[in-house]
N, C-alpha and C positions, 0 to 999 in steps of 0.2 A: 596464145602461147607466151608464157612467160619469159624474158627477158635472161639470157645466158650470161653465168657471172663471167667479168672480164678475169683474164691466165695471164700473168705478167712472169719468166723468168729470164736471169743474166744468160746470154747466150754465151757471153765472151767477156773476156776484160783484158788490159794490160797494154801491150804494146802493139800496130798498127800500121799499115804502109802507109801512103799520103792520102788525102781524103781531097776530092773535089764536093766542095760544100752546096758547088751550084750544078750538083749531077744527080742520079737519083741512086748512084749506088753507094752501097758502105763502102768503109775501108775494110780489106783484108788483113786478118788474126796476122801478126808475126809471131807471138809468143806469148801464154798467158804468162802473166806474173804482176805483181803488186811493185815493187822496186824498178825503176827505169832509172838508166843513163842519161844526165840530162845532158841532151847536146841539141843545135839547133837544127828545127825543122822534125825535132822526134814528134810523133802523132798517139796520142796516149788515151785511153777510157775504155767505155764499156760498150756493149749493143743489146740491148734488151728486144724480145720477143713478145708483145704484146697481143693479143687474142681478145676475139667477142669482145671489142672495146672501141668499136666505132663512133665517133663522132665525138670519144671523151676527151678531156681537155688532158696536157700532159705540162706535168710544168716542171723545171729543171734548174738547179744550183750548182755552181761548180767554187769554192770556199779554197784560194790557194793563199801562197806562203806572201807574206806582204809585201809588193815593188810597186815602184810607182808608174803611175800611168804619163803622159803626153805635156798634163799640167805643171808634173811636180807632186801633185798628191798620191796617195796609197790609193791603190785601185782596188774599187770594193768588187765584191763576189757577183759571179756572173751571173746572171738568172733570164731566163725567156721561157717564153709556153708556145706551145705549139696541138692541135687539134689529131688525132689517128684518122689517118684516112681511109685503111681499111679491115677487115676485119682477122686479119694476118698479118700485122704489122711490125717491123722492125726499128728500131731508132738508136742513132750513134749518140753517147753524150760523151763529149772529151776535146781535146784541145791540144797546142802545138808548142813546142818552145823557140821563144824567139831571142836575139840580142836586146839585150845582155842576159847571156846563161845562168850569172852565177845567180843572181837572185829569183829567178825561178825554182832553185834547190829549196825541196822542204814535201813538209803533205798536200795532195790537192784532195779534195773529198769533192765527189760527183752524187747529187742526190737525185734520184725523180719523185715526185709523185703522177699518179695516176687519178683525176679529180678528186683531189686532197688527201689524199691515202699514200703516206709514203711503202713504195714500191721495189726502189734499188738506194744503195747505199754502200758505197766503195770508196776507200783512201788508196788510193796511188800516192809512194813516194817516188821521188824525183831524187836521186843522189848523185 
C-alpha cells in the first residue's frame, strides 16, 4: 500500500493563554488575529494540524523585529526541528514577550516546513 500524502493545515493563529513548554498540552485560542498588544508575558503564534506525517522531520523559524540578546548583540531568528510523533499531530510555533517590551514591537514571521516543503507562513505584528 502506498504511502498517504501528509495534510498540514493552520488550525489557529494569533493570540494564546500561557503555554507550559514542558507539558504535552497546547496553549488555548484567546483570539484569532494577526495584530497583538505587546505587553509582557503575551503568548502569540500558530498550531498546525499535521496528518499522515509520521516520523517526518518538522523544522521551524520564527524572523522578529531586531533586539538584542544577553551579549549585547542582535539576536538572530529562532530556528529548531523537531520529528511528528504521530499520525494526528498538533504543533505550537510562537513565543512570549518579555522585558523590555518596547523592542519586541514590529513583525514576527513564524515559518514551518514539513521535510523541506514550506507548509505555514504567518506574520504576527506585535503593536
Amino acid at each position: 500500500m502506498a504511502r498517504r500524502k501528509p495534510e498540514v493545515g493552520m488550525h489557529s493563529h494569533g493570540l494564546y493563554d500561557g503555554w507550559d513548554r514542558d507539558g504535552k498540552d497546547l496553549p488555548n485560542l484567546v483570539r484569532i488575529t494577526t495584530e497583538i498588544e505587546a505587553a509582557l508575558d503575551i503568548e502569540f503564534g500558530y498550531v498546525l494540524r499535521v496528518r499522515n506525517a509520521r516520523n517526518a522531520k518538522i523544522t521551524f523559524r520564527i524572523e522578529h523585529p531586531p533586539f538584542k540578546n544577553a551579549d549585547g548583540s542582535v539576536a538572530p531568528a529562532f530556528e529548531g526541528e523537531l520529528y511528528v510523533k504521530t499520525n494526528d499531530f498538533r504543533f505550537f510555533l510562537g513565543d512570549t514577550i518579555w522585558a523590555p517590551v518596547e523592542d519586541k514591537k514590529g513583525a514576527w514571521r513564524l515559518i514551518t516546513w514539513l521535510d523541506g516543503v514550506k507548509v505555514a507562513d504567518k506574520t504576527l505584528t506585535m503593536i
